[in-house]
C-alpha positions in Angstrom: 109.3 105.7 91.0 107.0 107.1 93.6 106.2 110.2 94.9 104.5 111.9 97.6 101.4 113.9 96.9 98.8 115.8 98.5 95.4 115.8 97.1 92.9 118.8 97.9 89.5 117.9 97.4 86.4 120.6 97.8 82.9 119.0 97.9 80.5 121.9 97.0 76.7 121.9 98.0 75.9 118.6 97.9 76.9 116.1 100.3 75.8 112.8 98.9 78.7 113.2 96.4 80.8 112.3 99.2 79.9 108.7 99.1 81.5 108.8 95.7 84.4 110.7 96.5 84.9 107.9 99.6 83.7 104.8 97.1 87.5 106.0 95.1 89.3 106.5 98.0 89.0 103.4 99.2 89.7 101.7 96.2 92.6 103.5 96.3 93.2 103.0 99.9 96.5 100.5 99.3 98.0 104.3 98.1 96.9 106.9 101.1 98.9 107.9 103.5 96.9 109.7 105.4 93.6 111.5 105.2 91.8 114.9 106.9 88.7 115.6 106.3 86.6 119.7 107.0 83.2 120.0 107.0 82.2 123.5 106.6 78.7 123.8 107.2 78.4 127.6 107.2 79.6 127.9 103.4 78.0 124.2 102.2 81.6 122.9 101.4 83.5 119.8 102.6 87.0 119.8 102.5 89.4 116.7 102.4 92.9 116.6 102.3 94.7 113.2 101.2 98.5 112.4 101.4 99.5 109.7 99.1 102.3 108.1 97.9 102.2 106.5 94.3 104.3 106.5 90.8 103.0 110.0 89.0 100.0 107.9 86.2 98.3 106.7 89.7 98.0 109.6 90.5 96.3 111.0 87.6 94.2 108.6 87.5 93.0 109.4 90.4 92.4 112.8 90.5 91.6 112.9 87.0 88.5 110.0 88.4 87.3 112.7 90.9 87.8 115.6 89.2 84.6 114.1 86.9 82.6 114.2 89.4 79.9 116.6 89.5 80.2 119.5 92.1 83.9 118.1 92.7 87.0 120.1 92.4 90.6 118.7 92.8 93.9 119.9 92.9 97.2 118.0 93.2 100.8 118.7 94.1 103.2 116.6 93.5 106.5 116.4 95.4 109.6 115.8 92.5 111.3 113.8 95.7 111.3 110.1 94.6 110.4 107.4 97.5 110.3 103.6 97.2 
């Protein structure tokens, strides 16, 4: 079954890793629900926030793809509500 998920994603000091970070969302982009994205200049960080809704080894996968990359850190919660 599915669940709902939100996916926190902190892009630190280097801004061209965000062309990688958008090259797996949108291959996951059949799976997000909805997306925000925070630049914050002042401290070099960019944060994005991604509400999906997927069965509980997509979602894995996918963070567990980001987490990898370099300067990347991820965090995901996972709702135990099941959806279709």
């Amino acid at each position: 079954m599915k669940r709902i998920a939100v996916i926190g994603i902190i892009i630190e000091q280097n801004r061209k890793m965000a062309e990688e970070v958008q090259k797996l969302l949108s291959e996951n982009a059949d799976i997000i629900q909805g997306r925000m994205g925070i630049p914050n200049m002042q401290d070099d960080i960019f944060i994005i926030s991604v509400v999906i809704k997927a069965e509980n080894e997509r979602i894995s996968a996918l963070t567990g793809k980001l987490g990898r990359l370099k300067n990347i850190s991820v965090k995901a919660a996972i709702t135990s509500v099941e959806v279709e």
